[in-house]
C-alpha positions in Angstrom: -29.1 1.4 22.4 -25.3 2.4 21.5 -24.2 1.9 24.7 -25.6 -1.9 24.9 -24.1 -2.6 20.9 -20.9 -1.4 22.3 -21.3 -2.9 25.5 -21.8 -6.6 23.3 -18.6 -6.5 22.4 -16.6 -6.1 25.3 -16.7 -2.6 25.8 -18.0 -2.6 29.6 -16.7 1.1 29.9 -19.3 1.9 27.5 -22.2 1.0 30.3 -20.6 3.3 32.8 -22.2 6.9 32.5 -24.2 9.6 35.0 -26.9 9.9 32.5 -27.0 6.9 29.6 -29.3 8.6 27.7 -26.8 11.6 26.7 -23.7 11.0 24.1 -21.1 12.1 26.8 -17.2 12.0 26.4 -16.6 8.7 27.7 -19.4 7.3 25.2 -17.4 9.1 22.0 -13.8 7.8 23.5 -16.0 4.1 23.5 -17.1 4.6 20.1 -13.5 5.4 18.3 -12.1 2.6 20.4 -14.9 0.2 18.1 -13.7 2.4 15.0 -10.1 1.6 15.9 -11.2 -2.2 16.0 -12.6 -2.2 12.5 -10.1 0.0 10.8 -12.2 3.4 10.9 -11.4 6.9 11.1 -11.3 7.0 14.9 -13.3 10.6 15.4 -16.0 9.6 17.7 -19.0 10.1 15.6 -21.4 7.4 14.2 -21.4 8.2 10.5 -22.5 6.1 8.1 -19.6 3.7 7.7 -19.4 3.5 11.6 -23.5 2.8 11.7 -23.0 0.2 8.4 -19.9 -1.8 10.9 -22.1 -1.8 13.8 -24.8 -3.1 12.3 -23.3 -6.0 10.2 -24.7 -9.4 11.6 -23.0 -11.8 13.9 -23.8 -14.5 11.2 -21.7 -12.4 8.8 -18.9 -11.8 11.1 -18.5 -15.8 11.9 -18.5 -16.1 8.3 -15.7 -13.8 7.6 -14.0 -15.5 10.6 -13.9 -18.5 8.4 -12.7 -17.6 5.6 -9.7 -15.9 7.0 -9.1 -18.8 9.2 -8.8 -21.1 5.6 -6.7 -18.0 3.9 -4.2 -19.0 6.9 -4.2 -22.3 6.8 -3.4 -21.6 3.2 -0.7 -19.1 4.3 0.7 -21.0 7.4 4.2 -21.8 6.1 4.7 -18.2 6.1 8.8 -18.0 7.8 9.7 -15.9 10.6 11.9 -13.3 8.6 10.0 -12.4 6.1 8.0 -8.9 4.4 4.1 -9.4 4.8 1.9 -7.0 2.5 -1.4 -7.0 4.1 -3.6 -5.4 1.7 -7.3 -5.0 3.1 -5.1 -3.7 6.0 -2.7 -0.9 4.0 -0.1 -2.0 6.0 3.5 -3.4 5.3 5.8 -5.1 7.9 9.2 -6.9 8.1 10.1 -9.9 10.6 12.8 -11.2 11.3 12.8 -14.2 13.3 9.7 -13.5 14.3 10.1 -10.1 16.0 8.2 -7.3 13.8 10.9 -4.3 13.0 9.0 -2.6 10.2 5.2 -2.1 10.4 4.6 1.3 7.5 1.4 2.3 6.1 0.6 1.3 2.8 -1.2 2.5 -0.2 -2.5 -0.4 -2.8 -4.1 -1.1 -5.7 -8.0 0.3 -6.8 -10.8 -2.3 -7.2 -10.3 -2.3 -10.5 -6.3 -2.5 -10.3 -6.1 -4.4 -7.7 -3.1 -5.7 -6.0 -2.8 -9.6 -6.5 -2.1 -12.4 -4.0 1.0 -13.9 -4.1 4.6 -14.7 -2.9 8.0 -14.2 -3.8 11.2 -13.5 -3.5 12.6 -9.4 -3.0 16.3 -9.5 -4.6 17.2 -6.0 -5.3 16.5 -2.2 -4.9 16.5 0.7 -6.8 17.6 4.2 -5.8 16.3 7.2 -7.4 14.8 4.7 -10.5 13.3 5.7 -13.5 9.6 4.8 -14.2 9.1 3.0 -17.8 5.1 3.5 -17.8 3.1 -0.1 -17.8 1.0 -0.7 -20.5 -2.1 -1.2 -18.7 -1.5 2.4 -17.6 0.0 3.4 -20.8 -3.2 3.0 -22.9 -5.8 4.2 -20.4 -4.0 7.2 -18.7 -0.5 8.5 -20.0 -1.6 8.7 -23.8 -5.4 10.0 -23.5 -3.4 12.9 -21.4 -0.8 13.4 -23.6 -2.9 13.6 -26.6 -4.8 16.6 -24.6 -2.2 18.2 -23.3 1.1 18.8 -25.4 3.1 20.0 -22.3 1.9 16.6 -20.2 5.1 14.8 -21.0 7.4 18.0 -20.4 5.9 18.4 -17.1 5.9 14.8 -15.8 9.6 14.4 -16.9 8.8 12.0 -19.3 11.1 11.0 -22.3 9.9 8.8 -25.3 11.9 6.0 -26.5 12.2 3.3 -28.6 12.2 -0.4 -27.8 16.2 0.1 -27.9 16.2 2.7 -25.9 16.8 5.7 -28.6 15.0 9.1 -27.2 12.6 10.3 -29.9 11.4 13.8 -29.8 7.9 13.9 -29.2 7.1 16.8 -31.4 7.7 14.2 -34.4 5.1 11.4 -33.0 1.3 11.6 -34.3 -0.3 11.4 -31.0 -3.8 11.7 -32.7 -3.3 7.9 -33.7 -3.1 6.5 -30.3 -4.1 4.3 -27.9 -6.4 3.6 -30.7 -3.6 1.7 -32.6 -0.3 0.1 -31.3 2.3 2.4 -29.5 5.6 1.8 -30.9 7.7 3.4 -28.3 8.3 3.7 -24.3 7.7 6.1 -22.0 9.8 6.7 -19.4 9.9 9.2 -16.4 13.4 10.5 -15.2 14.0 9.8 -11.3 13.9 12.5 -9.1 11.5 13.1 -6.2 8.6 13.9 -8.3 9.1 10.2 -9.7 5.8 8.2 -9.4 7.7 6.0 -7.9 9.4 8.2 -5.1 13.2 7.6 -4.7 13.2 3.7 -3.8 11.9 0.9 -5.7 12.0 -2.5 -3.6 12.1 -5.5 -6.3 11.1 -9.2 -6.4 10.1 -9.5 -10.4 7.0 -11.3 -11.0 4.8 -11.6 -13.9 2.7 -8.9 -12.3 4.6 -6.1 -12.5 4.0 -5.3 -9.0 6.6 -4.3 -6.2 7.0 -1.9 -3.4 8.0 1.9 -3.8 8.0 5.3 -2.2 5.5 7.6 -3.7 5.3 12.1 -4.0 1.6 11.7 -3.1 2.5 11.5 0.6 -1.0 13.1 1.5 -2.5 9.5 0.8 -1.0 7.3 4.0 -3.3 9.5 6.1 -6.3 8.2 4.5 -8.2 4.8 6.1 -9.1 3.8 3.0 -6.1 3.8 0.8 -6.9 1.9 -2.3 -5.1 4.5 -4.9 -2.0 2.8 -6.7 -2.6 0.8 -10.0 -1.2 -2.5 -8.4 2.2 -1.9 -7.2 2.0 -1.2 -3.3 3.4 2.4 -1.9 5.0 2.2 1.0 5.3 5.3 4.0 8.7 5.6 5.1 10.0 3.2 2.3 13.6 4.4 3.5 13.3 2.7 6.9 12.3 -0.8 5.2 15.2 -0.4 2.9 17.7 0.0 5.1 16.4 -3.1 7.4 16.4 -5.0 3.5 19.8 -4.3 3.2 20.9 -5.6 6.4 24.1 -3.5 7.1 24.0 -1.5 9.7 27.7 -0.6 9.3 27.3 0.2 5.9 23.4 1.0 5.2 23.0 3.4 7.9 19.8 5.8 7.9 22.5 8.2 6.8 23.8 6.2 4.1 20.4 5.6 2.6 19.7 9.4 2.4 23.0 10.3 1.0 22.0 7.5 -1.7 18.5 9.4 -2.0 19.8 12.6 -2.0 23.3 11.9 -4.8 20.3 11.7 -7.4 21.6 8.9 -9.6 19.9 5.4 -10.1 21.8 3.0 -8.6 20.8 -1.3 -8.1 21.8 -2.7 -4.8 21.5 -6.7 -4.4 20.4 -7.8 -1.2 22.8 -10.1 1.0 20.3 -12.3 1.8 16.9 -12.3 -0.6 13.9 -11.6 1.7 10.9 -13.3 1.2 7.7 -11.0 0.7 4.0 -12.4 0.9 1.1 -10.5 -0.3 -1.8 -11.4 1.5 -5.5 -10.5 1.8 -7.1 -10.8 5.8 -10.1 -8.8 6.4 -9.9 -10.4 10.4 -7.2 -9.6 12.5 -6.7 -11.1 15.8 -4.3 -10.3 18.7 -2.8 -11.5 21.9 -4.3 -9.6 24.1 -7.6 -11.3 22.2 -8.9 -8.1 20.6 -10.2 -9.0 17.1 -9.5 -6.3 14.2 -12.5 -6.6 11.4 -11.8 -4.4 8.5 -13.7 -3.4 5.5 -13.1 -5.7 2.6 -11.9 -3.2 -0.6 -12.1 -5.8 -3.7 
């Protein structure tokens, strides 16, 4: 029965076997090649995610078909040279002129942070940037933690300051009164590789306080399911994309970048040319060589 579900979809390989009734090697190299197709950990085994993709209806597939096909007519004016988020597929990529010279794996936001839909314009980076904590994040993490653990802020690197910008010392700050009331202050983490967000921040301000970063919780690209940020998108080898951003290979060699990285201090670098980014959801993928990509849909 495996063999003729595989078989359905293309996979004529699948068919060919001494005995069809045993799960052989070619029949577990058959089923990670489906896995691969719909974004699955591509071990060979039909666990229950694999089981739940291969038994999703063809009526449902057509249907997600569709509504990817309106999301790009929606998205069609998309330009050749330009960063693509693709968020149900954790994956970043840069064209230029239509040739793809970035594809990184991405972390994004949780269901309930999720990552919004949009496009804009990335103007600047940071290097090595401080981290001035949200408020969404503010009120429902960094301030139930520090008002259990007195040492939180020391060991996160995290200052306290007023709107002006004034360091206050935390010892003098009745903790026991928030998030229940206003916080008056800021809290900000000092850049360094522990940094939630890594040594590179990738910038094109928007109202949603999302952009692309490195991350210290490098662990998390090897995951297929990588819906762990609060919003912003994480980005593996952030470095690469940077360097491509700042489109100077005389001056922003992948040597320059590290020694950026590595001098410690926060520094803003303008872009020569603005780069537009689009944030997009697909959940269908398909290529030239007519393979079609269905991936599980995360929000």
């Amino acid at each position: 029965e495996l063999r003729r579900r595989l078989q359905a979809e293309g996979d004529d390989e699948a068919s060919t076997a001494t005995n069809p009734q045993l799960f052989d090697a070619g029949l577990q190299q058959a089923v990670a090649r489906f896995q691969r197709r719909y974004r699955l950990d591509a071990d060979g085994i039909v666990g229950k995610q694999t089981l739940a993709a291969m038994n999703v209806p063809i009526a449902r597939r057509v249907g997600q078909i569709r509504v990817n096909l309106e999301r790009a007519r929606m998205l069609r004016d998309i330009p050749a040279t330009a960063v693509v988020v693709d968020i149900a597929g954790y994956e970043v990529s840069l064209f230029r002129d239509g040739q793809r010279l970035f594809q990184g794996r991405a972390v994004v936001g949780k269901p309930f942070r999720s990552t919004p839909v949009f496009s804009d314009v990335i103007t600047y980076i940071e290097f090595n940037p401080t981290w001035t904590v949200p408020p969404t994040i503010l009120k429902s993490d960094v301030l139930p933690a520090v008002k259990a653990d007195a040492g939180y802020l020391n060991r996160k690197r995290m200052q306290v300051l007023t709107r002006d910008g004034v360091e206050v010392n935390p010892a003098t700050v009745d903790w026991r009164l928030y998030p229940r009331q206003g916080f008056p202050y800021l809290i900000r983490q000092r850049p360094g590789p522990d940094n939630s967000l890594g040594r590179i921040k990738i910038m094109f301000p928007n109202e949603h306080m999302v952009y692309l970063h490195d991350t210290p919780s490098r662990d998390l690209f090897n995951r297929s399911e990588r819906t762990f940020s609060s919003g912003c998108i994480r980005v593996e080898n952030v470095e690469q994309l940077a360097g491509l951003l700042l489109d100077d290979p005389d001056k922003w060699s992948p040597a320059a970048v590290n020694a950026m990285i590595e001098a410690g201090q926060t520094r803003r670098v303008s872009l020569r040319q603005p780069m537009p980014v689009y944030l997009v959801y697909w959940t269908v993928q398909a290529f030239e060589n007519g393979e079609v990509h269905f991936k599980r849909d995360p929000y």
